[in-house]
Each structure stands twice: as C-alpha cells, then as structure tokens.
N, C-alpha and C positions, 0 to 999 in steps of 0.2 A: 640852597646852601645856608648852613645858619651864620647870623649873626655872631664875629664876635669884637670885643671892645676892643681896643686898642689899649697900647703899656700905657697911656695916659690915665686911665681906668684905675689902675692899679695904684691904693692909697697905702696899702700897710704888704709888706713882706715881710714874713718868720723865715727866717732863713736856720737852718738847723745846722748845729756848731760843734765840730770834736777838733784834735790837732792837726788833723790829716792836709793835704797840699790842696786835695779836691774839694776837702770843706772850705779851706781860707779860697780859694779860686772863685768858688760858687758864690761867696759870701761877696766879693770882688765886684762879680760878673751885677748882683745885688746891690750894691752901693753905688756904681758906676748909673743903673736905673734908677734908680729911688732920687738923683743926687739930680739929674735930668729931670724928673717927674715932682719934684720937692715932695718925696711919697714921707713914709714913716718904715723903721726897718728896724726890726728887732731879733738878736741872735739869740739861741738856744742852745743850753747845753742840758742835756739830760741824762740822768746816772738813773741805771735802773738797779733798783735795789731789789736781792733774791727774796724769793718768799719765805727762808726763813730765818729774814731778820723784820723787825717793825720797819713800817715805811718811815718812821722819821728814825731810823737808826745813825746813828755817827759814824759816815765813813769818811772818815778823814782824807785819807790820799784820793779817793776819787773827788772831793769838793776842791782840794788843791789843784788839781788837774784843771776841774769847772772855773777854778779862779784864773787859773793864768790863761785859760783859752778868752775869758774876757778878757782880758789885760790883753791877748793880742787883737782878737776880733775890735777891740776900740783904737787900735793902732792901725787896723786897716780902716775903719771907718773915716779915720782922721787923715790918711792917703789918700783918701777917696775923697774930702771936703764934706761928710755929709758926720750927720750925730746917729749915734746906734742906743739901744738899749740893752743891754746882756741883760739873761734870767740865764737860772741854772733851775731845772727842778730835779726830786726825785721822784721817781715812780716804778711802778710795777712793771710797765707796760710800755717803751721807750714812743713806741707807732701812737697809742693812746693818750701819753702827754701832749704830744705833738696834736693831734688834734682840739684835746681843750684848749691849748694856749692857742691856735688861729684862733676858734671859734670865742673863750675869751676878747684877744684883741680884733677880732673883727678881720683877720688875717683877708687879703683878697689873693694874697700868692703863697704857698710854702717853698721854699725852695732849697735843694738836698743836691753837694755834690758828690759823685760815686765815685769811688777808684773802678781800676778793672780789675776783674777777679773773677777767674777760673776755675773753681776748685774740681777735681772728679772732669776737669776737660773741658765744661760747659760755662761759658758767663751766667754769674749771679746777679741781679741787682740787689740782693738783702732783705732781710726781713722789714729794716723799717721804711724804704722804697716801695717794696709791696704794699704793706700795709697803706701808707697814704695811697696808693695809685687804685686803693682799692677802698677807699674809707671816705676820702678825704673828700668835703662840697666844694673845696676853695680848690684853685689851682693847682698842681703840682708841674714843677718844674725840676727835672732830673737832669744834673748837667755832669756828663761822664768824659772822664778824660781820655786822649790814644792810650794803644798800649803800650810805648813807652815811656808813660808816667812814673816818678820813682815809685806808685801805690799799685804793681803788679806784684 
C-alpha cells in the first residue's frame, strides 16, 4: 500500500474561487486546514477570455465579479482566523491557469468546490474538475455538495 502524507504535509493550497456556495464551502473546508496546519492558502479567480478578444482585453464586469469574490473570499479567510491571498488571472484556458499558478506557487493541494449538476440526466463534474483530475501533479481535492444544495 503506498505511502501517503498526512494534511500536515500539506504547505500551500490554491483553492479555486467564483460566487458559488460550493466554491465559498470548499474554500471554508480550506481555511479551517491550512488554519490547523499554519499552511499558506491562496484563492483564485479566473476569467477566461474568448479567443477572439486579446488576452489582456478589458473586461470590465467580469474583473468586477473577480474583485468582489475577493472581497468575499478575504471575509471568509478572516472567519476562519487565518490570511488568504486572492489573484484573479486571465486566460484562455480556465483548467491551464489553474495549473501554472500551483506549479508557480508551489501548490501541494488544489482544491475545487462542485455544485451538482445534471444536465441530459447524468452528473457532471465540469470541464475544469476534469481537467485538473486529469492534468494536475499536485493534489486535487473535489468537494461536492448533496443534491439539495441551492447549486442544483
């Protein structure tokens, strides 16, 4: 059976951030560890920009969006006793940000909360839950809510 570490192990968590209940929850379930562990926890918000505008395009309402989700995510960090970092990036590629900024900060956990969702009948987990579960060297941690979450 292989080895593995314990949350103690675990120094840096990117915890990935939009307005949703299951992103602030995840982000929760991540400060309540990191706050245990005196780890380092940094949220993300990521706007992905279409291909055809430039990637430093100016989109204003979605960087509005990116700012208040910090402004909240530091009000949970702050419930929680511990210090957060917000970034907001833009990119092409929302699964592809996410993994330079671990591998930038050295991430040892990513962690991503899902709603539930049905579409066509069947649970999805999403495009950018696949992507890390399929990309990602660092941890991923999927934390999904029942289905009666208000995010059905």
């Amino acid at each position: 059976m292989p080895h593995r570490a314990p949350l103690t192990a675990i120094r840096t968590y990117l915890v990935v951030c939009d307005d949703s209940e299951p992103s602030a929850n995840a982000l929760a379930v991540a400060c309540d560890l990191a706050r245990r562990t005196h780890a380092r926890i940094t949220g993300l918000f990521v706007i992905e920009v279409p291909r055809t505008l430039p990637l430093d395009a100016d989109l204003h309402e979605q960087l509005q969006r990116g700012e208040a989700v910090l402004a909240s995510i530091e009000q949970i960090a702050t419930d929680h006793d511990v210090r957060i970092e917000g970034r907001i990036l833009q990119a092409r590629h929302a699964g592809e940000a996410v993994l330079e900024e671990a591998s930038v900060l050295g991430a040892d956990a990513i962690v991503v909360g899902l709603g539930y969702h049905r579409p066509y009948g069947r649970f999805e987990i999403g495009e950018l839950a696949q992507h890390l579960l399929e990309h990602a060297s660092e941890q991923v941690w999927l934390i999904r809510y029942p289905v009666d979450s208000p995010e059905t």
